[in-house]
Backbone as CSV, one residue per row, in Angstrom:
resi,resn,N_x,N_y,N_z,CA_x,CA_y,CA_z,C_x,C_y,C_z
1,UNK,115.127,115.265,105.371,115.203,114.768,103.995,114.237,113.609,103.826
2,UNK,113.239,113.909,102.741,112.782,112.751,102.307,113.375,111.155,101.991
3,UNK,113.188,110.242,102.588,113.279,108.812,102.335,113.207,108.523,100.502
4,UNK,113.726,108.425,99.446,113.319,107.710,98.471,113.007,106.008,98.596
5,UNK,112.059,105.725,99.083,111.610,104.529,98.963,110.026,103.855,98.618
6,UNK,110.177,102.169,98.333,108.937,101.984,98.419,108.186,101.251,99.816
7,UNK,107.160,102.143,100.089,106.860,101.779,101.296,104.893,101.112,100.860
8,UNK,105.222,99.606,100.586,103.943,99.206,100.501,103.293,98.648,101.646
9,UNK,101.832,99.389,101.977,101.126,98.756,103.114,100.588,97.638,103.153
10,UNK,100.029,97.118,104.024,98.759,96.552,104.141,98.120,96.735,102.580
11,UNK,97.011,95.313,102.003,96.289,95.900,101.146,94.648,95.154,101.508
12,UNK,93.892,95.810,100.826,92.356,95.000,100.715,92.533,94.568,99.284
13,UNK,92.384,92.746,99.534,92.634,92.369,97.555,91.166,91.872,97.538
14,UNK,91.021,92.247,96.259,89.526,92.150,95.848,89.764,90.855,94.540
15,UNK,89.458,89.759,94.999,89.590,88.775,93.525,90.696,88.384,93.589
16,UNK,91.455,88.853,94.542,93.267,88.598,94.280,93.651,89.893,93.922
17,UNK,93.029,90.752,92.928,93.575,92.166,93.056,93.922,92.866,94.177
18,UNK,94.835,93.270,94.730,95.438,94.114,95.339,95.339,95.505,95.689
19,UNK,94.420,96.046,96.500,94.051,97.323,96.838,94.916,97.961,98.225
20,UNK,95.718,99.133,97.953,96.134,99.419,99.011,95.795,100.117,99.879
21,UNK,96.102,100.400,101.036,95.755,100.607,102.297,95.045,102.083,102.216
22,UNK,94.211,102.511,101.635,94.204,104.184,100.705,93.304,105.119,101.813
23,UNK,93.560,106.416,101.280,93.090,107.644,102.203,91.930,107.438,101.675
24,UNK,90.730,106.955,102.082,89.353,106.761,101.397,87.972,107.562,101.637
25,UNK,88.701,108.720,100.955,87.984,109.700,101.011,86.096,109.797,100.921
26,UNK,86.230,109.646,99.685,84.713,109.437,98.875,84.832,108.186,98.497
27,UNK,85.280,107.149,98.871,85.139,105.797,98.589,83.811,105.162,98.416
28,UNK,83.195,104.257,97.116,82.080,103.599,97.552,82.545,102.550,98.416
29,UNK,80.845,101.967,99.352,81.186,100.717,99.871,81.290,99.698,98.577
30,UNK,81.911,98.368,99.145,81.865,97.402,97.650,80.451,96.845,97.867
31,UNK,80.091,95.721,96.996,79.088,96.015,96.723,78.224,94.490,97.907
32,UNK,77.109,94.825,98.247,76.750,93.775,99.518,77.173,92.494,98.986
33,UNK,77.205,91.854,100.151,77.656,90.305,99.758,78.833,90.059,99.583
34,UNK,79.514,90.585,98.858,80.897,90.548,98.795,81.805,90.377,99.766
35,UNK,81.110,91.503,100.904,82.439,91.375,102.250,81.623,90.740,103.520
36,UNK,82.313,90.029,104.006,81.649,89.585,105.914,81.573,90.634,106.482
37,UNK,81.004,90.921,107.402,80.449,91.895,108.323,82.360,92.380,109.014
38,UNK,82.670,91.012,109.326,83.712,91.191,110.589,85.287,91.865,109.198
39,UNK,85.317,91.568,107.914,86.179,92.049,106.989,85.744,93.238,106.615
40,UNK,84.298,93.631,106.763,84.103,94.795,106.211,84.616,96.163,107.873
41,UNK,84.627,95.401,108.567,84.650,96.222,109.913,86.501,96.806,109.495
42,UNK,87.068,95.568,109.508,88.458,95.310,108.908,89.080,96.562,108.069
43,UNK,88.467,96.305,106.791,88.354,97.149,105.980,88.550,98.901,106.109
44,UNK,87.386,99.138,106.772,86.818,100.561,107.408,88.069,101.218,108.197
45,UNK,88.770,99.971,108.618,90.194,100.618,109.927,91.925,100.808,108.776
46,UNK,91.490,100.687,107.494,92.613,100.975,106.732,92.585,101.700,105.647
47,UNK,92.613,102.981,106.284,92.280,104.653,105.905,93.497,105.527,106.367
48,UNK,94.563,104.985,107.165,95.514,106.132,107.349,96.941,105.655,106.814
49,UNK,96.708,104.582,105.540,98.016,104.745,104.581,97.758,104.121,103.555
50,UNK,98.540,104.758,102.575,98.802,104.142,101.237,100.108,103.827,100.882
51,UNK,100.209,103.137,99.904,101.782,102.705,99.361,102.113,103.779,98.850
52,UNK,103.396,104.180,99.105,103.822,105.454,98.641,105.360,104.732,98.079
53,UNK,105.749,105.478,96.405,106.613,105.296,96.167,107.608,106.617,95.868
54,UNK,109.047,106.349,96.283,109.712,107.477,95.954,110.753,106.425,94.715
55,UNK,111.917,106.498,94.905,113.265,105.996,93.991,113.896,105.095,94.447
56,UNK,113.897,104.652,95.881,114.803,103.643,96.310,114.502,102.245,95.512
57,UNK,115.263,101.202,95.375,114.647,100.241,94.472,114.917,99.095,95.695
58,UNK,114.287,99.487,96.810,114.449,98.368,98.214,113.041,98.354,98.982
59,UNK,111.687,97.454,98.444,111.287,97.601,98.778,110.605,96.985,100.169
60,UNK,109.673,97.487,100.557,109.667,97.093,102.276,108.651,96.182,102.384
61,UNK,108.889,95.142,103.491,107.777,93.541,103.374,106.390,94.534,103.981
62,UNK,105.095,93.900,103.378,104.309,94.171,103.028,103.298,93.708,104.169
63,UNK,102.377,94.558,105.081,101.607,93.699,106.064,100.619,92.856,105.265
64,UNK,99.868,91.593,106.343,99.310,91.003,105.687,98.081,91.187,104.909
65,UNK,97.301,90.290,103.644,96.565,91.020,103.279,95.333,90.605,103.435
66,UNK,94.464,91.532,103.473,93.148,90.744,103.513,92.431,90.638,102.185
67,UNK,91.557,89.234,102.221,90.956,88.927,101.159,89.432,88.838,101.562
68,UNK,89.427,88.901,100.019,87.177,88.654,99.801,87.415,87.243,99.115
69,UNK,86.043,87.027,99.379,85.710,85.459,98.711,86.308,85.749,97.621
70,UNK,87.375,84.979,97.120,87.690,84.390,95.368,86.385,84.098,94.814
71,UNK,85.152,83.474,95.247,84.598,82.821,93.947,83.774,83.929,93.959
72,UNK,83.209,85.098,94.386,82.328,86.473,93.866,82.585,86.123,92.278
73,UNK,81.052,86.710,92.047,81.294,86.239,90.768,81.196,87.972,89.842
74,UNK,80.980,88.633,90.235,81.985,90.561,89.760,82.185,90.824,90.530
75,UNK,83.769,91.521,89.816,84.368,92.602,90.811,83.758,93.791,91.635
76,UNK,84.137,94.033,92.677,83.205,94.865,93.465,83.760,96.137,92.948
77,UNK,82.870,97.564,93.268,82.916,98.603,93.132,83.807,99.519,94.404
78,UNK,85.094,99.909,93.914,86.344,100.595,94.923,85.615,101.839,95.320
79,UNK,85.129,102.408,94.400,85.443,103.637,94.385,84.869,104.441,93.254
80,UNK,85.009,106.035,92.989,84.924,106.527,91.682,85.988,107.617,91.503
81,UNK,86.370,107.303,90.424,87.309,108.396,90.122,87.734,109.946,89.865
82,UNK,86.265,110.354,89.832,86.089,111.427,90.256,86.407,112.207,88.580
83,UNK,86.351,113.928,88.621,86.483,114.334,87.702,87.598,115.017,87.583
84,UNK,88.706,115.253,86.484,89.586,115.607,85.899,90.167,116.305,84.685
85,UNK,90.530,117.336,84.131,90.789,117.781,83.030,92.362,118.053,82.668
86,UNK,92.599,117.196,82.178,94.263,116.993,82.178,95.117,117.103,80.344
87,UNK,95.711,117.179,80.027,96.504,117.227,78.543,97.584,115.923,78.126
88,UNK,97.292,115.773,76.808,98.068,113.950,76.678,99.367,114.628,75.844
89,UNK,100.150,113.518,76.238,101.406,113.555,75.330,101.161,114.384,74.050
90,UNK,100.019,114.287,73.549,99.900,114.799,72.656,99.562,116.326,72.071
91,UNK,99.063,116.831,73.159,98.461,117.912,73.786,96.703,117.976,73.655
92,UNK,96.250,117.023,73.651,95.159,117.222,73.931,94.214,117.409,75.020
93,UNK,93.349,117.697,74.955,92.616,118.173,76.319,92.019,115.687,76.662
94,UNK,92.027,115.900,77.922,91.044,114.845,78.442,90.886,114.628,79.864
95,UNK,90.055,114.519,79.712,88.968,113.812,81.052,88.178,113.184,81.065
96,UNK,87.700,112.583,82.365,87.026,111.499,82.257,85.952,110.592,81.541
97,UNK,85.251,111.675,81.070,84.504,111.681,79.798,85.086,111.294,78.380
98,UNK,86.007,111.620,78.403,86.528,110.867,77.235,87.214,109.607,77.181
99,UNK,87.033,108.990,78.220,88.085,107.482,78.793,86.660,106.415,78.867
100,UNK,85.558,107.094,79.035,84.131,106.510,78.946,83.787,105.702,78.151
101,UNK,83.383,104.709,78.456,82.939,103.655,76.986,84.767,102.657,77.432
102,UNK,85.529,102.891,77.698,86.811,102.183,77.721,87.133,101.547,79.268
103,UNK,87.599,100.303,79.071,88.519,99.381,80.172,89.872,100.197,80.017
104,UNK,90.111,100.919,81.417,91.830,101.062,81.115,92.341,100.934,82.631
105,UNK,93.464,100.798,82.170,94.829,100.781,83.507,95.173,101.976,83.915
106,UNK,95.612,102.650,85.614,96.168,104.255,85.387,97.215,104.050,86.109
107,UNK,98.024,104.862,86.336,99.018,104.843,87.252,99.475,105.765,87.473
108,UNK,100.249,106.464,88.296,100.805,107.812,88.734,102.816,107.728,88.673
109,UNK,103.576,108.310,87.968,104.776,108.629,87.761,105.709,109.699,87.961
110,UNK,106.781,109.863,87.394,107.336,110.937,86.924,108.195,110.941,86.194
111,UNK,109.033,111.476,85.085,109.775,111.483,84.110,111.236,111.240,85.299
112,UNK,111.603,112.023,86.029,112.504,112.025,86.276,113.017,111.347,87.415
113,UNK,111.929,110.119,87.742,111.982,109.097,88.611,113.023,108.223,88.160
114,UNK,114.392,108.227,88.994,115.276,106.904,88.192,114.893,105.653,88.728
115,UNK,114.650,105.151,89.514,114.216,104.114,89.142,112.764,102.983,89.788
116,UNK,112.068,103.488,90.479,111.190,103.083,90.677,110.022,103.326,89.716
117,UNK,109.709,104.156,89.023,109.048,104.408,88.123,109.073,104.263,86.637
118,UNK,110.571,103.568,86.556,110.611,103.167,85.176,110.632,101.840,85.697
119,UNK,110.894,101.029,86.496,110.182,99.821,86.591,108.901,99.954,86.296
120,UNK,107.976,100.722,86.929,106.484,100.913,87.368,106.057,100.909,85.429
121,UNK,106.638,101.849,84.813,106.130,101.842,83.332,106.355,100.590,82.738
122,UNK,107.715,99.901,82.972,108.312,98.752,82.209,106.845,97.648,82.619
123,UNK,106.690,97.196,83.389,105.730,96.397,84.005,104.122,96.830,83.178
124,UNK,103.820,98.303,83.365,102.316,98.674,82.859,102.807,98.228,81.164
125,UNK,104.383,98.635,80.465,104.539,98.177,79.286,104.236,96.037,79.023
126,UNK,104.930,95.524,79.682,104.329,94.373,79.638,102.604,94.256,79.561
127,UNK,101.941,94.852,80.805,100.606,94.433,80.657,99.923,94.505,78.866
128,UNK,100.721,95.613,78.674,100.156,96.037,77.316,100.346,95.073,76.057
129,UNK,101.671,94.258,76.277,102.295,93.407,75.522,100.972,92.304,75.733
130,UNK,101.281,92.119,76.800,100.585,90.740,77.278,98.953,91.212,76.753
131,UNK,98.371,92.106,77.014,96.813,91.955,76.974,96.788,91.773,75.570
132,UNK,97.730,92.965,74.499,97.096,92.329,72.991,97.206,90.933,72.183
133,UNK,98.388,89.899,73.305,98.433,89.063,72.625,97.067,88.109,73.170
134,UNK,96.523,88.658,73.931,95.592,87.724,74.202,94.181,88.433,73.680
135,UNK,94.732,89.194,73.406,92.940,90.182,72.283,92.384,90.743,73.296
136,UNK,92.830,91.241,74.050,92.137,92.300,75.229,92.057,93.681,74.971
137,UNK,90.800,94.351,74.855,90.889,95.381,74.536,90.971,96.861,76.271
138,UNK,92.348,97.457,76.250,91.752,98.539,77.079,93.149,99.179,77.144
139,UNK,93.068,100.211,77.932,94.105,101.973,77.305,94.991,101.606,78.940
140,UNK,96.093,102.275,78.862,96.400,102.731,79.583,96.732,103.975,80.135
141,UNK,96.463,104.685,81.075,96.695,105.854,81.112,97.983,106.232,82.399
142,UNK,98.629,107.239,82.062,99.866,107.498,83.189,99.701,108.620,83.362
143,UNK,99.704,109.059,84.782,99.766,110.557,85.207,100.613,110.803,85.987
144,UNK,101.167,112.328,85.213,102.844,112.783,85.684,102.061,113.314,86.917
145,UNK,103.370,113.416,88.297,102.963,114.011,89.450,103.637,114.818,89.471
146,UNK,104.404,114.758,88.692,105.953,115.908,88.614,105.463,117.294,87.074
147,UNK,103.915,117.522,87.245,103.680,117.995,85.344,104.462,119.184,85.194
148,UNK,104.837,120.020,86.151,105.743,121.460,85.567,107.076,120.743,85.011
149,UNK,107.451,119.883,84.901,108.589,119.279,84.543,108.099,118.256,82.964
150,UNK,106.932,117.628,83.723,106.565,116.930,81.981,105.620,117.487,81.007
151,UNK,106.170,118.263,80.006,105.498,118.742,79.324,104.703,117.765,78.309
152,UNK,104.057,118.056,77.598,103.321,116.756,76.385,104.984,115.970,75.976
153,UNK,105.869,117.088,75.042,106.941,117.100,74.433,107.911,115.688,75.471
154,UNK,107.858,116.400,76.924,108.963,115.680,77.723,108.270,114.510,77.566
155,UNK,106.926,114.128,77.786,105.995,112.646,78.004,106.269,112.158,76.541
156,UNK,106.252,112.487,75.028,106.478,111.683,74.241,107.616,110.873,74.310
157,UNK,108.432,112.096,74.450,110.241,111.412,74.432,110.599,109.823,75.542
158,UNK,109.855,110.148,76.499,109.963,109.176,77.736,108.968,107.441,77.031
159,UNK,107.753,107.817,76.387,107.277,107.058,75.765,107.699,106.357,75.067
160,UNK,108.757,107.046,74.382,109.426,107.054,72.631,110.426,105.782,73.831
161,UNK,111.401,105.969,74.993,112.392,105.535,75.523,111.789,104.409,76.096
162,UNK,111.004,103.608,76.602,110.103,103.011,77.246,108.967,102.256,76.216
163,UNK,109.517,102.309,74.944,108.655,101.793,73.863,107.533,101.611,74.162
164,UNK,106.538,102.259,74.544,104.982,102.441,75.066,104.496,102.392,73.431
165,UNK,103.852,101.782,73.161,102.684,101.583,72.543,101.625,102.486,72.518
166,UNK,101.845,104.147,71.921,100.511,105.087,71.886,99.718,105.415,71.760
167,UNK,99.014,104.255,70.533,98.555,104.074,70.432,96.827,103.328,70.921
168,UNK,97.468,103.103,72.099,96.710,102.702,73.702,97.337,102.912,74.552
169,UNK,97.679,103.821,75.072,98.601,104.502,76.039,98.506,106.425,76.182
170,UNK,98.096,106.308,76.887,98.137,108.183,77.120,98.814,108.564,78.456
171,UNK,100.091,109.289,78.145,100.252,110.280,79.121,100.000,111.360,79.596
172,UNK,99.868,111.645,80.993,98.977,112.875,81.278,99.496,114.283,82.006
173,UNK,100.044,115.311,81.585,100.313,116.377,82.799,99.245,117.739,82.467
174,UNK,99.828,118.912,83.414,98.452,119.368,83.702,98.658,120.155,84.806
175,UNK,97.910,120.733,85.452,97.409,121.410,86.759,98.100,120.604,87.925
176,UNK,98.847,120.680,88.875,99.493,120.174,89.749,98.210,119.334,91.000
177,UNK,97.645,120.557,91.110,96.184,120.146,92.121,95.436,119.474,91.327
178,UNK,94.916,119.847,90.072,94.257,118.300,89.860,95.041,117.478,89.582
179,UNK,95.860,116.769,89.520,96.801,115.657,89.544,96.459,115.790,91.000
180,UNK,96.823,115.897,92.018,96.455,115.477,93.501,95.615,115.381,93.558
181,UNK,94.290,115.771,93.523,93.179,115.771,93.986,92.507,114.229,93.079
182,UNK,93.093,114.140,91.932,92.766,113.069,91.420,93.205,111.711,91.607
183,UNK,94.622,111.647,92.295,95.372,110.593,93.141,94.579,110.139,94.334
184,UNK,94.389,111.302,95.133,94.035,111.240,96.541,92.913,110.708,96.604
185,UNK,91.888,112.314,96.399,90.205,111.574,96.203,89.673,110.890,95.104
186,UNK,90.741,110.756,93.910,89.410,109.922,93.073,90.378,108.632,93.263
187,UNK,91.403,108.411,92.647,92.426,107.032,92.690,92.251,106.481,93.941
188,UNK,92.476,107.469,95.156,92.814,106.651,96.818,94.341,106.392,96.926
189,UNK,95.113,107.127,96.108,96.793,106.940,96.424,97.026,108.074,97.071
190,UNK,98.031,107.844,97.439,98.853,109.243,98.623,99.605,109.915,97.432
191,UNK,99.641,110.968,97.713,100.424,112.021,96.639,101.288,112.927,97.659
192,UNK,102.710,113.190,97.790,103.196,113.960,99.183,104.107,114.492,98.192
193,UNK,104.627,115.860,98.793,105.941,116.382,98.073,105.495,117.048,96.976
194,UNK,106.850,117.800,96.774,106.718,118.252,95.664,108.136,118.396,94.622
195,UNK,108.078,118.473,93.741,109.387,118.428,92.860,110.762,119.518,93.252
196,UNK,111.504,118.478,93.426,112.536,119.811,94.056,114.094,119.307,93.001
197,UNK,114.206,119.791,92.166,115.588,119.215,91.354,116.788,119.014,92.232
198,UNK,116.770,120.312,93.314,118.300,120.080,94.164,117.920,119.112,95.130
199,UNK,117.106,118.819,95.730,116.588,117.830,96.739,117.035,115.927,96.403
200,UNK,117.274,115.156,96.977,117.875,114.163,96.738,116.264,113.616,96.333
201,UNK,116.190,112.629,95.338,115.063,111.983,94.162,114.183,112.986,94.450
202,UNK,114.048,113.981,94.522,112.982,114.927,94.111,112.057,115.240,94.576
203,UNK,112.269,114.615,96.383,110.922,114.755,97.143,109.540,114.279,96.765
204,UNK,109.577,113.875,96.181,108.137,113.270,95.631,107.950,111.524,96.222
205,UNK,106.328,111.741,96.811,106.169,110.470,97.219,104.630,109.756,96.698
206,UNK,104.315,109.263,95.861,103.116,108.420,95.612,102.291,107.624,95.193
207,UNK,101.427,107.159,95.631,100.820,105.553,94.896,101.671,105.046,93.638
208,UNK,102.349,103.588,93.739,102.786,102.771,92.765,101.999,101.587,91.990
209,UNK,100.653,101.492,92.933,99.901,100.243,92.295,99.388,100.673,90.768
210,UNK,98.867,99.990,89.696,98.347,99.561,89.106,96.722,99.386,89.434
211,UNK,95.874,100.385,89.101,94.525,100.422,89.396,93.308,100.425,88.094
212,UNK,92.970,99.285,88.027,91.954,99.059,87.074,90.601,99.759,87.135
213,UNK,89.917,100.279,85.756,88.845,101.424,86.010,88.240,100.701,84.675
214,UNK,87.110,100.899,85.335,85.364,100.094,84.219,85.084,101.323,83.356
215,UNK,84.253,101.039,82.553,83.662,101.901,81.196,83.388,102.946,82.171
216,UNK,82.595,103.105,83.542,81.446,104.298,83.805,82.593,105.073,84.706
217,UNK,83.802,104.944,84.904,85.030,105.183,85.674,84.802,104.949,87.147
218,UNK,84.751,103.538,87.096,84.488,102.900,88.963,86.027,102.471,88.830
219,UNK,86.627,102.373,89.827,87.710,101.652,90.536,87.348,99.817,90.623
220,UNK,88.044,99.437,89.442,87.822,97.920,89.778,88.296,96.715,90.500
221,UNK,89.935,97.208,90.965,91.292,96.571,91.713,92.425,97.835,91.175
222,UNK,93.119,96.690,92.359,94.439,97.810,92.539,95.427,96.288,92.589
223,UNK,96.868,96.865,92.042,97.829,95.428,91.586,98.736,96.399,91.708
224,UNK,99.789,95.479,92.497,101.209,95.309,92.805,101.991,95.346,91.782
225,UNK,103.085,96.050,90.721,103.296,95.526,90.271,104.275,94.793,90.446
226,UNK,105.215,94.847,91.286,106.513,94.052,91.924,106.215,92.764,91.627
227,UNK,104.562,92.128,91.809,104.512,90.583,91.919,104.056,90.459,90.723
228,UNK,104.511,89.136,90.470,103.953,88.503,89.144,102.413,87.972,88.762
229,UNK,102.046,87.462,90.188,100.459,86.920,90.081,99.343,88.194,90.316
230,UNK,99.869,88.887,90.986,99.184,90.441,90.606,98.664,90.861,89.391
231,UNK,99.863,90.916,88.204,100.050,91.214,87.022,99.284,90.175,86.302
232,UNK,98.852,89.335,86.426,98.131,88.140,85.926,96.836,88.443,86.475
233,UNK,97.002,88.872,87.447,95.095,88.894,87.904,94.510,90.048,87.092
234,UNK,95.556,90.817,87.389,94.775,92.339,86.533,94.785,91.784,84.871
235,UNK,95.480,91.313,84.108,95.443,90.697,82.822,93.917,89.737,82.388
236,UNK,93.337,89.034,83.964,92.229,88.499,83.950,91.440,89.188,83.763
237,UNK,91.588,90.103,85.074,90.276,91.146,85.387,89.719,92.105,84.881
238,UNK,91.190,92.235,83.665,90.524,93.101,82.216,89.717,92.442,81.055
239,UNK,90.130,91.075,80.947,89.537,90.146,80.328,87.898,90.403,80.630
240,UNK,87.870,89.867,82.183,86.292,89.748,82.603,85.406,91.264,82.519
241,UNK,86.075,92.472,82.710,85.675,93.327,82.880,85.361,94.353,80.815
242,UNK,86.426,93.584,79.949,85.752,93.271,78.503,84.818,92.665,78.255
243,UNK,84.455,92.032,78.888,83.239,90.870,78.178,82.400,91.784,77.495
């Protein structure tokens, strides 16, 4: 039997952002200068885990983390997100191409997550609170891992419950494999399991961070949301990454 829990690793924080320990597939390097030789070596050796979340609401102490210089003056380049063709709450078609030109937040869920994942939304719902009062412009996007279960229909209702703001907010289900393939190789989260209703929380295990993505869809940080100064950095780092 699957564990429902959160099991956060090790992370690489970039700025204070929080990157976790990820399967780094097609990863870019960040960008020179940024890392010491002996952190970038560091770095390279934390490829065989990611934070994986299931339902337990107990989560597990966190190895230590490594940091880049605070004063870099841009965020370095994670990664790319690779390509995707997925359907919104609404039923529309989107992919990456259409998120282009936009600062947004993503995150990976499921409707029928009790409770680690409606924390995970409640929290991306704050960011949203918080960025417009400070005039920040950027979307958030959520992708079901569970999509034979969330239809557009099921993702409004959950929206509608979770007072999401839809206006900048898109939920996403879709093709099961691209939802993985887009966790794994483009995000860098672990995606395990699969939806099982009789199974205790549903077998499903994956990435809980909060991962910030630039206009051209680079990976800009990854945030905790459990912590509070996390949630503040990414609130910055959308700021700086608006300018």
């Amino acid at each position: 039997m699957i564990r429902c829990s959160l099991r956060s690793s090790g992370s690489l924080t970039v700025r204070r952002a929080e990157a976790p320990r990820a399967e780094v597939r097609r990863a870019e390097a960040p960008r020179a200068g940024l890392l010491t030789a002996s952190l970038l070596s560091s770095a390279l050796l934390l490829s065989s885990a990611v934070a994986l979340t299931a339902c337990d609401n107990t989560p597990k102490a966190a190895a230590k983390d490594l940091r880049v210089d605070a004063g870099a003056e841009q965020l370095p380049e994670l990664g790319d997100i690779g390509q995707f063709e997925l359907t919104s709450h609404a039923g529309a078609k989107v992919t990456r191409q259409t998120l282009e030109g936009k600062v947004w937040v993503a995150n990976f869920f499921f409707t029928r997550c009790p409770v680690v994942c409606p924390r995970l939304i409640r929290k991306a719902r704050e960011v949203q609170v918080q960025g417009k009062q400070r005039g920040l412009s950027f979307q958030l996007v959520s992708f079901s891992v569970d999509p034979d279960n969330d239809t557009p229909a099921e993702l409004t209702a959950y929206a509608k419950k979770h007072e999401a703001d839809l206006s900048s907010w898109t939920f996403l289900t879709g093709d099961y494999e691209v939802v993985k393939r887009t966790s794994v190789e483009g995000f860098k989260l672990a995606l395990e399991g699969s939806a099982d209703a009789s199974a205790d929380h549903f077998g499903i295990l994956h990435g809980s961070h909060l991962v910030l993505v630039d206009t051209r869809g680079k990976i800009r940080g990854f945030y905790r949301p459990e912590e509070e100064r996390s949630m503040e950095q990414l609130l910055t780092d959308i700021g700086r990454l608006s300018k």
